[in-house]
Each structure stands twice: as C-alpha cells, then as structure tokens.
C-alpha positions in Angstrom: 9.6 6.3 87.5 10.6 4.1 85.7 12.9 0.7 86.4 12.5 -1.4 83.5 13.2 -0.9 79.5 11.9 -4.1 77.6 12.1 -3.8 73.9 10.9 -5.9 71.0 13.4 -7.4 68.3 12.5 -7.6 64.6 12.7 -3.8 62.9 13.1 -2.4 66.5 16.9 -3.7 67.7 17.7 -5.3 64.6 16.7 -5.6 60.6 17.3 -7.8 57.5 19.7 -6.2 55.0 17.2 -7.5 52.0 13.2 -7.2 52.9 11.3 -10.2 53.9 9.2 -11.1 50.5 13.1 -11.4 49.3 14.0 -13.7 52.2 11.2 -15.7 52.2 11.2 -16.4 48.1 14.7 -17.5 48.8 13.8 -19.9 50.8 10.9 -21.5 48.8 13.0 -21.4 45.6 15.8 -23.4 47.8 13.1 -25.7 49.0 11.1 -26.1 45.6 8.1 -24.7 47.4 5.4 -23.1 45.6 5.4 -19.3 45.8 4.0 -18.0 49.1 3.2 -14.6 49.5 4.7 -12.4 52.7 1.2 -11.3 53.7 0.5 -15.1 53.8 3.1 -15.7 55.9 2.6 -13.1 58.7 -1.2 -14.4 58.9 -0.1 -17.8 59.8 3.0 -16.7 61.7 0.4 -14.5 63.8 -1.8 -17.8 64.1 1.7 -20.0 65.6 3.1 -17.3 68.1 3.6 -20.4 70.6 5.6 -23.0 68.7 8.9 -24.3 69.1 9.8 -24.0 65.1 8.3 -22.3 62.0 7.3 -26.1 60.5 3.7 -25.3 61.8 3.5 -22.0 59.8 4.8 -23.8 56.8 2.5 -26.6 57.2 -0.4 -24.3 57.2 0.7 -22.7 54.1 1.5 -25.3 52.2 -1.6 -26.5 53.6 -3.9 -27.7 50.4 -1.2 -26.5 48.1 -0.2 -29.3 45.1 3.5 -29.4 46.9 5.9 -31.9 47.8 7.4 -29.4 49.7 8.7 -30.5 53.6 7.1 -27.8 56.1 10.6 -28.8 58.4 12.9 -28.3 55.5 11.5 -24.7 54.2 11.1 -23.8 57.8 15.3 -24.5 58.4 16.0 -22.6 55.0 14.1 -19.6 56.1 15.3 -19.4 59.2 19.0 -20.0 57.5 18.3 -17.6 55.3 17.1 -14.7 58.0 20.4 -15.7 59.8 22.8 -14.6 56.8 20.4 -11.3 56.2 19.9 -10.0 60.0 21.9 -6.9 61.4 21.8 -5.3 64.5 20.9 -1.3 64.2 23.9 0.8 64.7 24.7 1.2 68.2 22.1 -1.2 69.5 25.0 -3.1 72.1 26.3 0.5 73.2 22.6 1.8 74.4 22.0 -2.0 76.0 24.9 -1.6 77.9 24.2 1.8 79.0 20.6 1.6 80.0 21.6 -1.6 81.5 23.6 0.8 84.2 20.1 2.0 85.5 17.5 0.1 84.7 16.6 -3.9 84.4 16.5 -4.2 80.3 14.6 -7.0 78.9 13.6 -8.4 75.5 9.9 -9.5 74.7 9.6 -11.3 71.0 7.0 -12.8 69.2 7.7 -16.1 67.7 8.5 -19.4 67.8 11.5 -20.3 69.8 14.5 -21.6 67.5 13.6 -19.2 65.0 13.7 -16.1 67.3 16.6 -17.6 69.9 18.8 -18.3 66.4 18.5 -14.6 65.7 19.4 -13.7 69.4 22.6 -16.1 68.7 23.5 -14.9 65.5 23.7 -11.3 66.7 25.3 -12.2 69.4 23.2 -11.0 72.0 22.3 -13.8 74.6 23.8 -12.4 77.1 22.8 -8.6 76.3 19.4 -8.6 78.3 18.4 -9.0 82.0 15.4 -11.6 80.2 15.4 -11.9 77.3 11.7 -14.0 76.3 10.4 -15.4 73.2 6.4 -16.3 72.6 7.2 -19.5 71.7 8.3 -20.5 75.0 5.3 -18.8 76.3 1.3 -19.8 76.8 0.0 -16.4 74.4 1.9 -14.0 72.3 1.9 -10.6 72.1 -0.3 -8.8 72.4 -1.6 -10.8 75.1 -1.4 -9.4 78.6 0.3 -12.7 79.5 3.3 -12.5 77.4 4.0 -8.7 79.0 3.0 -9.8 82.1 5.9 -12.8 82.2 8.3 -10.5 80.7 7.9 -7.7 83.7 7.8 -11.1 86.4 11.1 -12.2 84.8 12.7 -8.5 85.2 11.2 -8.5 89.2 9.5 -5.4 88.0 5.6 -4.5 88.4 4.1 -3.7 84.6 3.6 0.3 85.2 7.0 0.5 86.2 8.1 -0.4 82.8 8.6 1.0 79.2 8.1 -0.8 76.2 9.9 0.2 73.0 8.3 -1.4 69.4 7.1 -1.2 66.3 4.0 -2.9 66.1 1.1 -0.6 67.1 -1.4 -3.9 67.8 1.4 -6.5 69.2 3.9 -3.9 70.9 1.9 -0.4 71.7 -2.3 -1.7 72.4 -0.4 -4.9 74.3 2.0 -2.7 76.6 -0.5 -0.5 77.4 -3.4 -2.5 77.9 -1.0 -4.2 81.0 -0.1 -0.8 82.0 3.2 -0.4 80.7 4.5 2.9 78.7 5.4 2.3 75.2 7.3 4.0 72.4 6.6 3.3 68.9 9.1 2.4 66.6 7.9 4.4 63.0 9.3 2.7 60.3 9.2 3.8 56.8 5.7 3.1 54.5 4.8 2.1 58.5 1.9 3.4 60.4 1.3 6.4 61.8 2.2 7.8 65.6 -0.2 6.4 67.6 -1.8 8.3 70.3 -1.0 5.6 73.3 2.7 5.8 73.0 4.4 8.2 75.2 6.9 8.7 72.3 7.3 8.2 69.0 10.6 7.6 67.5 12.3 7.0 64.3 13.7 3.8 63.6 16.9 5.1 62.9 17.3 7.3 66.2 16.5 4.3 68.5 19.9 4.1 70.1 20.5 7.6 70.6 16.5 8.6 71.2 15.4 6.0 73.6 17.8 6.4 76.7 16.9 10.3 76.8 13.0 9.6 75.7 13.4 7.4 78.9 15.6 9.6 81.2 12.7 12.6 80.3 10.0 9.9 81.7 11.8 9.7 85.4 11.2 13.7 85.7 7.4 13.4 84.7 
C-alpha cells in the first residue's frame, strides 16, 4: 500500500510555454555566446547533476569554444529566461493538495540547486510538497539509488512504500525501481515508448486527473 507519492518536475508537474532549443538560444544570443546545441546541453547538464548553479555546465560548453562568453552570466540568463517560460500543468496545485490528504507527497529533481529551487519559487510551490529535493543539494543524481533513497528518508517512508511519477525512463522509471519504488511514466509527445517497469503509463496531459486514481487502484492490489 502505498504511503508516499514523489514526483519529478520538468515536463511531469510543470513545462516551458516555448521548447528548450528556443530557451536556450535566447539565452546565448542575450549573452553573445556562440550557438550551443540542446543535445549539448543535456550531456553536460547530465555530467553537473550536483552543482549549486548551471556556470559549470556553461563552462564545459563553452569549454574550447573561441568565446568571451561568461559561464556565470549565460548561466543567470538561462535560468531568467526558464523563469519567464515555465507553467505549471493545469491542476497540478489541486491534485498536490488532494493527495497531500492521504499520502506524504514529495518532489525529487535533477539539477543544480538555484536553477531548480528558482523554478519551485517562481511557480510558487515551496510550500506544496512534504520534501521537496533537488540533486544539486545532494551527493548523486538521479538515477542513483542515493538521490531516491534521500527523497523516501526525507518523507519517513521506506522506498517500496512509495510511487514515483516521471518522465524520464533512465533518470525517473530504471532509478525508482532499481530502489524498489513503483513508478509511472510520464509519455510525452515524440517521447519514448511505455516502458514495461512502470506500473502505469500516463499521458502528460491526464497527470492531474490520472495519477490520484492510478494511485488509489495501487492500495487495492
């Protein structure tokens, strides 16, 4: 049965209203960066999981690059940028609040700390999780059994006695499992396909309504 509903953030709870290769030339072109590709950027994101700011990730982009470009200055515009393009999926606060009536209801993120916290400010939704943690404060990243692992020890919950609800099939569905935890996968659109380890597979769209009664089903099984 289950006592705990952690979910992941980006394209699970909440989206950017222009895609990211938009958002992220924005932010060179403020920053007279040379282009950088969005492929680029989740490689070296995926390499800094445990920082305190996206400079590092810029740094090793720009990395060998004829630039002039500041790593701290592209890394604030970016993450200014994401802040003025981020919405929450429709109903996300209602279903929070609602699950929050029966279960301990966490948040698990990868990425480094200001950038993911700002988001969590800008929605408005510090206060909208039991525990609420972000890789960057943490010694691995998803999907590392330690970042689940301190996400169930900050809910007071054992791992099997949790679900976890993302998009991610490597970060979010292999890394709740692998610790024991259910997981339902987000499936976005052009995303990949259901996979078999997730107890449920839900459209991104249907989150708010779909989750709760995927969840309820789970207590009777």
């Amino acid at each position: 049965m289950p006592r705990a509903i952690v979910f992941d953030l980006d394209y699970t709870l909440a989206v950017p209203r222009r895609d990211r290769e938009t958002i992220l030339q924005e932010a060179v072109d403020a920053t007279d960066a040379p282009h950088l590709s969005r492929a680029e950027y989740v490689e070296a994101h995926r390499e800094n999981l445990t920082r305190e700011t996206r400079e590092p990730i810029f740094a090793d982009l720009l990395d060998g690059r004829e630039s002039d470009a500041d790593p701290a200055a592209l890394a604030t515009a970016y993450r200014e940028t994401i802040a003025d393009a981020i919405e929450p999926l429709p109903g996300v606060e209602g279903m929070l609040e609602e699950l929050r009536a029966e279960y301990r209801v966490g948040l698990l993120t990868n990425g480094p700390v200001r950038a993911q916290r700002d988001k969590l400010a800008t929605l408005g939704w510090e206060r909208s999780f039991d525990a609420a943690l972000v890789t960057g404060e943490l010694e691995a990243g998803k999907p590392d059994p330690r970042a689940f692992e301190a996400i169930a020890d900050e809910l007071g919950v054992d791992p099997a006695d949790a679900v976890y609800v993302g998009d991610d099939v490597d970060a979010d569905v292999a890394g709740a499992t692998n610790v024991g935890m259910r997981a339902i996968q987000v499936l976005l659109e052009d995303g990949p396909d259901p996979d078999p380890r997730a107890v449920a597979h839900v459209e991104q769209a249907e989150v708010t309504t779909a989750v709760p009664t995927i969840v309820a089903d789970l207590e009777r099984t």
